[in-house]
N, C-alpha and C positions, 0 to 999 in steps of 0.2 A: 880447592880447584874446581871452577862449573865445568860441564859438558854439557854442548850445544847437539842438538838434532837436527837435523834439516830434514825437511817432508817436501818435495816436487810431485809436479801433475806432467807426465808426458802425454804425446798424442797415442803412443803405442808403448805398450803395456813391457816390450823390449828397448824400448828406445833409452837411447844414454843421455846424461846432462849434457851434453856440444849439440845434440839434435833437438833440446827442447824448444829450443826459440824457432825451429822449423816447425813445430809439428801446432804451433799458436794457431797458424794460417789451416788446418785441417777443417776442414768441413764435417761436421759430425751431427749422425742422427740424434734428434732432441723428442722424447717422450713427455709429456703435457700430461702432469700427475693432480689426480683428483682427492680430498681431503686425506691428504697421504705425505708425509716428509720422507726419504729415503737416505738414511746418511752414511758416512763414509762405515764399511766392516759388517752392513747389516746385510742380511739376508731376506729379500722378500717376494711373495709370490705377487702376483697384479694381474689383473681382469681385465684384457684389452678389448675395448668394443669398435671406437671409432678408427675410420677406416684407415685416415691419415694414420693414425698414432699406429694400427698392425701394419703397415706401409713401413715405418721409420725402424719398427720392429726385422721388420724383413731385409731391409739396405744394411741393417748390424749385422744381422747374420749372413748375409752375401761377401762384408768386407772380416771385419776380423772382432765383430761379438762386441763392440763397444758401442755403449747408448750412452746418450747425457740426460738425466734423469733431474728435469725441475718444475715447482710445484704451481697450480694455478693459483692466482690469486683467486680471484671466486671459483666455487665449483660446481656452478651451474651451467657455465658456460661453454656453449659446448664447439663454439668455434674460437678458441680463443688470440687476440693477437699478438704483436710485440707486448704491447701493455699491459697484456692479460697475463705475464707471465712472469714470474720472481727471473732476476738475471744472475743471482747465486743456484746454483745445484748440485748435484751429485754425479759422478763419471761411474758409471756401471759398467759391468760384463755379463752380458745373458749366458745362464748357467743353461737354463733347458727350455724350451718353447714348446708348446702344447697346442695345437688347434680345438676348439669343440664342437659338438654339431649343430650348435646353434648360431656360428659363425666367429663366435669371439674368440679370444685366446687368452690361454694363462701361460706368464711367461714367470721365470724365477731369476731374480738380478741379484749381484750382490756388488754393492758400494766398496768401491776404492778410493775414489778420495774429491774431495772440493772441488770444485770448479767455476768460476765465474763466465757468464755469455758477455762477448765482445759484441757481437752482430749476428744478425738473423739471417738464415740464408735460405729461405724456406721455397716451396714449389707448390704445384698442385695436389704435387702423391701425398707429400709428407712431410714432417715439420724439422727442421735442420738451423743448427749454428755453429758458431763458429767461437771459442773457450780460448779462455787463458790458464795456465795453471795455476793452483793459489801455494805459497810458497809459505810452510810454516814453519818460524824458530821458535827453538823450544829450550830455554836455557833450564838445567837442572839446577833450586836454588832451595834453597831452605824455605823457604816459603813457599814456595811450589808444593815441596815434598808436603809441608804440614797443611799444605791447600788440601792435597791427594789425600794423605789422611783424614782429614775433615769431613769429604765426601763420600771417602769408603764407610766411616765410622755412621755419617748420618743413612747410607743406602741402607746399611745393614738393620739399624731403627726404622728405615720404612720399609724392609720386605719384614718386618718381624710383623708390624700392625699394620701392611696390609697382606690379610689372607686368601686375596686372590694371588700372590707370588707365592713361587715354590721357594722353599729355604736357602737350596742349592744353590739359589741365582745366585746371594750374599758372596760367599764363596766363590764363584765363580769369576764375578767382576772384581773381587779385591785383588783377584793372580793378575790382571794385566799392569804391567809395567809401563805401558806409553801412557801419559796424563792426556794426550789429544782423545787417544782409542776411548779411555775409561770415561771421559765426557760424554762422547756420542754414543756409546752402550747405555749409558745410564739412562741421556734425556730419553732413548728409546724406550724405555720401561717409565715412564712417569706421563700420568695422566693427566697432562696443559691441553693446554688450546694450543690450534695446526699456526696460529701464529708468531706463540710465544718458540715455539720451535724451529720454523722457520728465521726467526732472530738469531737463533743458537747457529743454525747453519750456516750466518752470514759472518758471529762473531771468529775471527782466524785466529788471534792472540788466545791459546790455552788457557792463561791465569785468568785471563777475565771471562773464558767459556765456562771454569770451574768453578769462577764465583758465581755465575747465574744459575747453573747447574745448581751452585749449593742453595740459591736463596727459594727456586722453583723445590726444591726437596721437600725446604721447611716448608713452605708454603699447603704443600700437599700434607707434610704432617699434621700440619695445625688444622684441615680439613678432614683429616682421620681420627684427631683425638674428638672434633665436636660431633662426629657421627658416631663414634665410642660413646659418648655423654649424651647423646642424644637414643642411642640404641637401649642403653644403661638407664635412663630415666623411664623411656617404653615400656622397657620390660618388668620395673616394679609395680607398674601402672595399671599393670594387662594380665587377666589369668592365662591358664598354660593353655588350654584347648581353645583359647578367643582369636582365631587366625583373623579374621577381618576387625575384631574392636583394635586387633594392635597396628593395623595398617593405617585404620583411623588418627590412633594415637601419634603414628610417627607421624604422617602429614601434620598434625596438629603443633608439634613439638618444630619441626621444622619451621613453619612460619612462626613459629615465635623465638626462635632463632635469629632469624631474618629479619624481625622486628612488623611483621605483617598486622596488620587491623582482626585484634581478637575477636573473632566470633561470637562469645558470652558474651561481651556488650551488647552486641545486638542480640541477643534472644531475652535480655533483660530490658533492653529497651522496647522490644517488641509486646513485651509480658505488661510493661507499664503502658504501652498506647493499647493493648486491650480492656486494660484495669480502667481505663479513660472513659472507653466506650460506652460500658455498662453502666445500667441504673440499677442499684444495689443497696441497700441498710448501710447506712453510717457506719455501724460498729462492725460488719461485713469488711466495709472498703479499708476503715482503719489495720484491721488483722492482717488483709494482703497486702498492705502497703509495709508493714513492719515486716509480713516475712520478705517480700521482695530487699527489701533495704538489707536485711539479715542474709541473703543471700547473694548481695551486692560484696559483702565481706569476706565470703569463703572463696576457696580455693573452687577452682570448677570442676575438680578429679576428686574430692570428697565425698563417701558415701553419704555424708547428711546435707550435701548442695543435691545430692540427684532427689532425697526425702522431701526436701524444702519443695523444689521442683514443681518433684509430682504435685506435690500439697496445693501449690500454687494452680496447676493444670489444671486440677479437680474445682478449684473454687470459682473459676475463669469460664469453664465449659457448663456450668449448669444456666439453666434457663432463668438467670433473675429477672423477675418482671416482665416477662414475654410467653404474652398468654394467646390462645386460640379465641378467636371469638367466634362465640355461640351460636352455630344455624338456630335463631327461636321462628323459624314456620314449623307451625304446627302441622299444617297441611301435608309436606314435604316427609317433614319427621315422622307419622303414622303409615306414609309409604313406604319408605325405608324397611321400618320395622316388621311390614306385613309384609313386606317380601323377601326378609331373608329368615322368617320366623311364622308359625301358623301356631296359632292357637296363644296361651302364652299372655293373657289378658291383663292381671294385673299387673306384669312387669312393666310392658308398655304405657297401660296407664299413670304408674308413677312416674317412668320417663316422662309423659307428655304434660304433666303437671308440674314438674321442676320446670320446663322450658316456656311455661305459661305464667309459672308468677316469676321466673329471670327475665320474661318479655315484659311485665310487669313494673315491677321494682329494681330494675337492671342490674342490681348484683346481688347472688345469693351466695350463700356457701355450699359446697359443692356434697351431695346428700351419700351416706353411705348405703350400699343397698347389700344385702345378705340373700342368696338365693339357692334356699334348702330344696334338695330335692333327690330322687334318684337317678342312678348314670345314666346317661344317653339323651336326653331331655332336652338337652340344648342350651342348659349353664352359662359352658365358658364361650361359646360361641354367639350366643345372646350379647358378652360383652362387647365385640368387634360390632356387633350391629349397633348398637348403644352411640358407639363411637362414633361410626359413620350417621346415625339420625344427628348427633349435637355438633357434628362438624369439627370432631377432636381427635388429636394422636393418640392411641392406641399402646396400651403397653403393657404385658401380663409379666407375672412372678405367679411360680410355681411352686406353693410352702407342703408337698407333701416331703415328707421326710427330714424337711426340715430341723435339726434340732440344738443350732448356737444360736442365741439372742446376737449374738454378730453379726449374724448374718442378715437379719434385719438393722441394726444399728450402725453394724460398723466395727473394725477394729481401731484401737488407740494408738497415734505412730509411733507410738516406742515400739510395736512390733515390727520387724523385718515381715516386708511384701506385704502391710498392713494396708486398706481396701477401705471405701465409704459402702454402706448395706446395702439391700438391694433394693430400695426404696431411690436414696440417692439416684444408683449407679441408673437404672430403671427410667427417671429423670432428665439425665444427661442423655440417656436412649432418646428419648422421648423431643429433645429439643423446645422441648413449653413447657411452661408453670402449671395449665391446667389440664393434664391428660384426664381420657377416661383409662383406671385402672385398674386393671382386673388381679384382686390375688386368688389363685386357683386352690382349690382344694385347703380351704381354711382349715378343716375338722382334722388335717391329720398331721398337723405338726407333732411332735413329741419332745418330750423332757430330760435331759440327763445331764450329768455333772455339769457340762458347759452354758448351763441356764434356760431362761426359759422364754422362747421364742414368743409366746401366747401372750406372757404377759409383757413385753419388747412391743405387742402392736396395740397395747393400748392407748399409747399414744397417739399414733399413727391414728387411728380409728376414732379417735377420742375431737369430734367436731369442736372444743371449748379449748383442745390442749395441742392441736396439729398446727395451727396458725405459728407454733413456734419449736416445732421439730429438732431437735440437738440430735444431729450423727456425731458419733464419738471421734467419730476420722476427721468430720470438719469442726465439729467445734464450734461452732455458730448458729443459729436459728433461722432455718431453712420454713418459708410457708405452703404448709400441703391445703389449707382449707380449701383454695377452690379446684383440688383436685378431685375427680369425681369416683370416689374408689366402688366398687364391686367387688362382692368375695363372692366364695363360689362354695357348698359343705352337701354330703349325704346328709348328712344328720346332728343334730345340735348336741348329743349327749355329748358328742366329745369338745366342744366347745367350753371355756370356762365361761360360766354365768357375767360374769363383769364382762366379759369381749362380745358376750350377745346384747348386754346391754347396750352397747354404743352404734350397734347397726339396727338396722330397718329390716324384720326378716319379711322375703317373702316367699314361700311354699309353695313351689312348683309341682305336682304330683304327676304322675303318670298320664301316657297318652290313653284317651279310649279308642276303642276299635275305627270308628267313624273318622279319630284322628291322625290316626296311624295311615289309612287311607287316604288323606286328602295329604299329608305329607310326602306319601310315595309318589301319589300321582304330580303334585305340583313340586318339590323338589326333588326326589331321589333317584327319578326314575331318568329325570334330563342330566344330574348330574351323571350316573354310571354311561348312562350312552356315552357322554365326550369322554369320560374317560376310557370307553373301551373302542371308542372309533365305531360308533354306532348312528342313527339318524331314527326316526320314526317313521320310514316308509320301510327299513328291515326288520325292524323288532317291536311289538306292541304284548302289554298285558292288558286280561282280563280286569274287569273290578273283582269277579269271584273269586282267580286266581291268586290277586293280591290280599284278599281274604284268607286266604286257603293260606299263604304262607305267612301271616300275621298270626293265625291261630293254629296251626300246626308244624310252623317251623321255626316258629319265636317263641319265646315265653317272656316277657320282659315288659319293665313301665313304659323306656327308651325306643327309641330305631335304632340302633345301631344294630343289633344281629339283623334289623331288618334290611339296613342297608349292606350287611354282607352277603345277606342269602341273593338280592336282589342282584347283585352285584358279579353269584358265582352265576347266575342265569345267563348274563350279558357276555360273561366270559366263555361260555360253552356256547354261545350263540354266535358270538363274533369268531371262535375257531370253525365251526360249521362253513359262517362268510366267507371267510378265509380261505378253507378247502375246495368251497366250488367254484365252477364258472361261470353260472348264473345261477346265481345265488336268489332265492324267492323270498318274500317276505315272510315272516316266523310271528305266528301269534300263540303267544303264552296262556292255555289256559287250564281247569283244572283237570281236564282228563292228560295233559301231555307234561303237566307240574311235574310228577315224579320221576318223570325221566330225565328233567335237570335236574332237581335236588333229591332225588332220590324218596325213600320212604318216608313215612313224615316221622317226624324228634319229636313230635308231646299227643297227647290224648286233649283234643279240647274239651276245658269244662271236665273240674275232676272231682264233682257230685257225683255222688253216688248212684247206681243206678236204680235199687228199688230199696225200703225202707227196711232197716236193721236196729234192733235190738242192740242199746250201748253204744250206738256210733252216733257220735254228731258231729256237724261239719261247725266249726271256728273258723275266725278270722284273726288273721294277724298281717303288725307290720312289720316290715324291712327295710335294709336300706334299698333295697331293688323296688321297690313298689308293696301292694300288698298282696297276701298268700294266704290259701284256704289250708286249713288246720284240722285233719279230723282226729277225734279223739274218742280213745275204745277201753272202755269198762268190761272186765268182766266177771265174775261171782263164781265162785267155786269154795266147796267143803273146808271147812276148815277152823280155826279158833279167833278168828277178829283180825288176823294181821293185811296189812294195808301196804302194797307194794309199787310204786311210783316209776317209772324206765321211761327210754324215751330221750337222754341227756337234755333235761330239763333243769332251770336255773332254780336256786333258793326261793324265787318270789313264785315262780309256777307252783315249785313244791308245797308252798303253803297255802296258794290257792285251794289246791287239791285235799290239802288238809282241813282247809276251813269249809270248804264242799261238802264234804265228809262229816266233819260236824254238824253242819246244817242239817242235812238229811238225819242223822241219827236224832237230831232234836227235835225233827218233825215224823218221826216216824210215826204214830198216832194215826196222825190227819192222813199222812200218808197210807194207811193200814197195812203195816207193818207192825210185826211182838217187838214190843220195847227193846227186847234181848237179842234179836236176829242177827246183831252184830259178831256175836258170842259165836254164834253155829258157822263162820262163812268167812271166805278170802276175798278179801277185793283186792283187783287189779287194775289200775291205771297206766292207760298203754299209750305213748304219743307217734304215729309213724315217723320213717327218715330218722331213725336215731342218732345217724351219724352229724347232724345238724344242729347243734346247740338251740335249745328255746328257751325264751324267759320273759316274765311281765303278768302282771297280772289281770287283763279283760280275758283272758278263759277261764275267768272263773264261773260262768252262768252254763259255758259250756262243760264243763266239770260237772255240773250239778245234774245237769240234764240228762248225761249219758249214766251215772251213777244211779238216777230215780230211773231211766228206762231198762237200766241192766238189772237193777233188783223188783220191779212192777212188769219187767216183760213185755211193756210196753216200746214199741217202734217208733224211731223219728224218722219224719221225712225227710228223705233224700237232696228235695230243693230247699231247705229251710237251714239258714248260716243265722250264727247270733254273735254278738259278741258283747261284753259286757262285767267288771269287778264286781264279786260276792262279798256280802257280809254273812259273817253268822248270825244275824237277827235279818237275813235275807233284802237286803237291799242289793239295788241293781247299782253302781256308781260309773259315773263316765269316763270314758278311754279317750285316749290319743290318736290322729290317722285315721280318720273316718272315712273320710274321702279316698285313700288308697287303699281302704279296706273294702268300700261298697263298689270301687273298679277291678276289684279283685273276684269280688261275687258275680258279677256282671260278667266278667272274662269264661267263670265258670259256670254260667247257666240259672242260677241259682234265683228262683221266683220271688222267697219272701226271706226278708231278714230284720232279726231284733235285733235293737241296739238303747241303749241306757237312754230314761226320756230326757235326760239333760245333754246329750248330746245331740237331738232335735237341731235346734239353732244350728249346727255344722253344716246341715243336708243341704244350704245354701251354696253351701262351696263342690257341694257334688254336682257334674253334668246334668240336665235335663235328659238327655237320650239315657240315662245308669235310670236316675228315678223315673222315670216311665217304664221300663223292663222290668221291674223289680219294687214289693210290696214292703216297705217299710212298716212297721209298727215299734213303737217307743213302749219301754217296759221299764216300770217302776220299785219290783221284786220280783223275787221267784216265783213266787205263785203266779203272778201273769205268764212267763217262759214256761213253766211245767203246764198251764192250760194251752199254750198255743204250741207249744211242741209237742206235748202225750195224747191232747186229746182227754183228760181224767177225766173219770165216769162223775157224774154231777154225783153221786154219795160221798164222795171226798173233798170235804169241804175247802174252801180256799183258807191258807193258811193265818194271814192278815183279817180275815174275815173273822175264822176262830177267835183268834185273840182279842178283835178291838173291844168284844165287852167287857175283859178283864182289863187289858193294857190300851186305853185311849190317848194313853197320853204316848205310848209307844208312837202311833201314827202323825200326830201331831208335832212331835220333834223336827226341828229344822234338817235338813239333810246335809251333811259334810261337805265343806268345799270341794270342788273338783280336784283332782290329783293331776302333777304333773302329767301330760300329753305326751307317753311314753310308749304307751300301746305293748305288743308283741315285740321279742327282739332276734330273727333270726341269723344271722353270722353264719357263712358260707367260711 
């Protein structure tokens, strides 16, 4: 047996069924609802702004609390007419009305039931109509019932997956027993569109509200399981701490959902109209064609599509065949050079000869140049100037510390985060095939288990074997020939012989004084003023001044201390500015030096002051420039033992031994008892013991101070030598002549011996060194012991003695020169 329902709309909320067909004709206030459905049992708050609609609000609560609540068709509209308005609604009862101070109001309705508008009955205050009630039968039928279940069953599956609903709701809506009520609770909770819901509102027949109800559920289901499977896919995709790669990823995952135009097409398409562009090697273009294709295959969320990728990036970004063309004015390019560089002659010269025969024969291969010298000198900054004379890009690598041949070659991409060398990478910096480029500090790469960096640049270096460069990263044969390398080293010992072979050395030595001066005045002195906010109408130096702190506040080949001490001048000069109100001009000179810089740091000129027994002044080189050496003999009682100090190396050591020997084998000539060795201690003393020494050109000074400390005889104070002993007393030539005789010159020093095979050198020494200072070329000891002792004419020259017996002694050819190794001192 079914039971029927019946649901009526009266005009008053007391009215009985005989008065409903009266209460049709009522005029009733009508609320004009914005993207908002209200349906019959809900409760909702509403933001009233326009004036009519708090108007229509006001006439409810004047008569007896009842509003007709229906929704705009559009809702932007903000006067809207008949038309503009659905003629299905909702019959409310305003529960509480709120005014705010911003004028609008919040009112709280709650839905009783359906209503259709007959006619509009509207005015100027406020919007009003005129309703019929809507009359709904509700037959209770098995079908119904199993409709009911249907929808309970599927709500309870959509508050479970979606987790914005509280649990509770499940339960909640399965207790109501009206299938009208549990419709319009439900559609309130499901996230359609304001118009699929307003459809719901107009449908009156239950069974068919419950079938839309149901298909609107699934609907929303089947949009919660693909945001499941889409979340689900994300998050295997995405590490834990990647908040933004996974936002990426969903966007991503969603248009392909949707079926949207993949992105990876285009960035493979993009990859191949760049591969177009370039002029590149055959066997180049073929390798990125094959990986692009191979990367056309993979998945785009694969760690070896991101490998392929990069691979591809790296090969695309380097400069093939897009070179700098050569400023060759020679003109142009010798300005350049002298103005951001003084002195410095041979460097420039070999610049300005490669850019004369490329102006020439218009293409050459690009020269390696090696520029040994001490710090400060102007090396690596030479290279930028280099750059700017041939009108090329600019690029340094810095191999101190260097110690993976990787790091010049490359890693192999089977490594994870595997990298092209720094040659490569350096390149792609660079944007052209033919930079100028500088690798700095070549001498002090080092060796250990991970290979060896040194010999990784021989290739590179190698003008017959760079034309086809192999990085391990690209794989391909990259051409460095007309790049223009420049390296930069203190000192070649540390270089291996094969990587000196393949460059061009040229030996920069130390500034002389005269140099040092014309560098302050024409660069150092304009650059600290800009940088301390200076001009030359506040601050000027002396020429003596700048003397004054070349030779008593520097000791060095470089400027650089000279450009700091300059530099703390400018700084106590410019706070002075700073302090006053009219601030005077400030001339620096040397009566007022010490009150900037305080006392002076060095003793210029560290000859000695009057002539001593067993001291003689030596020369040595370093990697700083070169340094005067004295070295002190002394004789005391004793049995023949021979005691060496001073942290002096193996090869000094035997200098001093073979010194030693010498002397004891001339002792005769010398007039000295054969035996005197017997009766006496020698002691060989080198100051600075804390300072490592070694090499062998103090060997003539060994001899010298040994024959004065045992003859009692005084060397002069201005007189430096330097030069390798034999024990049949030959003088043999040293290494750094040129930083040895700027070394003598720095300290005063009038006259110096030096081996006569290193004659030929004194070309490469200053004019203003050899004008100051009296050279004499020494062929053995006997000539240094007559120009250093003084020996009374009875003591005959030692060579002299012999040649009647031994002529053929003299006449022997002389040893080849020894490596050019000189002194080695290590700070």
């Amino acid at each position: 047996m079914s039971k029927e329902k019946e649901t009526m709309i009266f005009r008053n909320p007391g009215d009985s069924p005989q008065s409903s067909e009266r209460g049709t004709g009522r005029r009733i206030p009508l609320l004009p609802l914005r993207d908002i459905i209200v349906f019959p049992h809900m409760v909702v708050p509403l933001f009233v702004g326009r004036q009519k609609s708090i108007a229509a609000l006001e006439a409810a609560m004047d008569s007896d609390q009842v509003i007709l609540l229906a929704a705009q068709k559009e809702a932007k509209t903000n006067e809207p007419s008949e038309a503009d308005i659905h003629s299905v609604g909702t019959l409310g009862k305003v529960v509480q009305l709120l005014r705010l101070p911003d004028g609008t109001v919040k009112v709280l309705v709650e839905g009783t039931h359906r209503a259709r508008i007959i006619a509009f009955d509207s005015d100027e205050k406020y919007f009003a109509a005129r309703m019929e009630p809507v009359v709904e039968q509700t037959e209770i039928t098995p079908e119904l019932e199993a409709l009911v279940r249907s929808v309970n069953t599927s709500f309870e599956a959509y508050v479970r997956a979606n987790k914005k609903m509280p649990p509770e709701l499940a339960s909640t809506v399965s207790a109501l027993d009206d299938p009208s009520r549990l419709a319009d609770t439900i559609v309130s909770h499901l996230g359609i569109k304001l118009e699929d819901k307003q459809q719901l509102l107009e449908i009156f027949e239950v069974s068919q509200r419950l079938e839309k109800v149901l298909g609107h559920m699934r609907s929303e289901m089947e949009i919660l399981e693909v945001e499941k499977r889409i979340r689900s896919r994300v998050k295997k995709q995405m590490e834990k701490t990647q908040k933004e790669y996974y936002l990426n990823e969903q966007m991503r995952a969603i248009q392909k959902e949707l079926g949207e135009k993949d992105e990876f097409k285009n960035e493979i398409q993009e990859l191949e109209e760049k591969l177009a562009s370039l002029e590149m090697p055959d066997e180049v273009r073929e390798k990125t064609e094959k990986e692009i294709r191979k990367l056309k295959m993979m998945s785009p969320m694969s760690a070896e599509a991101t490998v392929v990728r990069n691979y591809i990036d790296w090969i695309l970004c380097l400069p093939w065949g897009d070179y700098t063309e050569d400023c060759i004015d020679l003109g142009r390019a010798k300005e350049i050079l002298d103005e951001d560089h003084y002195g410095l002659e041979k460097v420039k010269d070999r610049i300005l000869e490669y850019l004369a025969v490329t102006k020439l024969v218009g293409a050459l291969k690009g020269p390696i140049l090696c520029l040994v010298g001490p710090p400060g000198v102007g090396k690596t900054s030479l290279g930028r100037s280099i750059a700017r004379a041939t009108g090329r890009e600019f690029v340094r690598v810095s191999l101190g510390g260097v110690r993976d041949e990787a790091e010049i070659r490359g890693h192999r991409r089977t490594y994870i985060g595997a990298l092209p060398g720094k040659i490569i990478q350096s390149l792609k910096k660079a944007g052209k095939g033919n930079p100028v480029f500088l690798l700095d500090e070549v001498d002090k790469m080092s060796t250990d288990f991970r290979g060896d960096p040194a010999s990784a640049m021989l290739e590179v270096l190698d003008p017959e074997q760079n034309g086809t460069f192999n990085d391990h990263y690209l794989d391909v044969d990259y051409d460095l020939s007309k790049v223009l390398f420049v390296t930069t080293a203190n000192t070649l010992d540390r270089i291996p012989r094969p990587l000196q072979d393949r460059m061009e050395i040229i030996r920069i030595a130390g500034y002389t004084e005269l140099e040092k001066l014309n560098i302050a005045k024409k660069f150092l002195l304009a650059k600290e003023f800009e940088a301390n906010g200076l001009d030359d109408g506040q601050l000027s130096f002396s020429d003596n001044a700048l003397v004054s702190i070349i030779r008593r506040y520097t000791k060095e080949a470089g400027v650089r201390n000279l450009e700091r001490e300059i530099a703390s001048v400018c700084r106590k000069v410019a706070r002075e500015v700073a302090s006053a109100d009219d601030p005077k001009p400030i001339r620096v000179t040397t009566k007022n030096l010490e009150s900037y810089l305080g006392p002076f740091k060095f003793r210029y000129g560290r000859a000695e002051d009057a002539p001593m027994v067993g001291v003689t002044t030596g020369l040595a080189w370093t990697e700083l420039g070169g340094e005067l050496l004295n070295i002190e003999v002394t004789v005391l009682p004793g049995k023949g033992k021979l005691t060496i100090t001073g942290s002096l190396g193996e090869v000094m050591q035997e200098s001093a031994q073979a010194a030693m020997s010498y002397v004891r084998s001339r002792a005769h000539e010398l007039g000295f008892d054969q035996e005197f060795y017997q009766r006496i201690d020698v002691h060989i003393h080198v100051p600075e013991g804390a300072i490592p020494k070694d090499g062998p050109s103090a060997g003539i000074t060994l001899a010298t101070s040994l024959v004065s400390a045992l003859t009692r005889l005084p060397v002069p104070p201005d007189l430096a030598m330097t030069g390798e002993i034999t024990l049949r007393g030959r003088v043999l030539p040293i290494g750094g002549l040129k930083e040895k005789m700027m070394a003598a010159h720095r300290a005063g020093i009038k006259k110096v011996l030096i081996p006569a095979e290193n004659e030929k050198d004194l070309q490469e020494v200053p004019q203003l060194v050899l004008k100051a200072i009296e050279v004499q070329a020494v062929e053995n000891v006997d000539e240094v012991l007559h120009a250093a002792l003084s020996l009374p004419e009875g003591r005959e020259s030692v060579f002299v003695a012999e040649a009647r017996d031994d002529i053929a002694l003299l006449t022997m050819p002389l040893p080849e020169a020894t490596a050019a190794k000189g002194d080695v001192v290590t700070h």
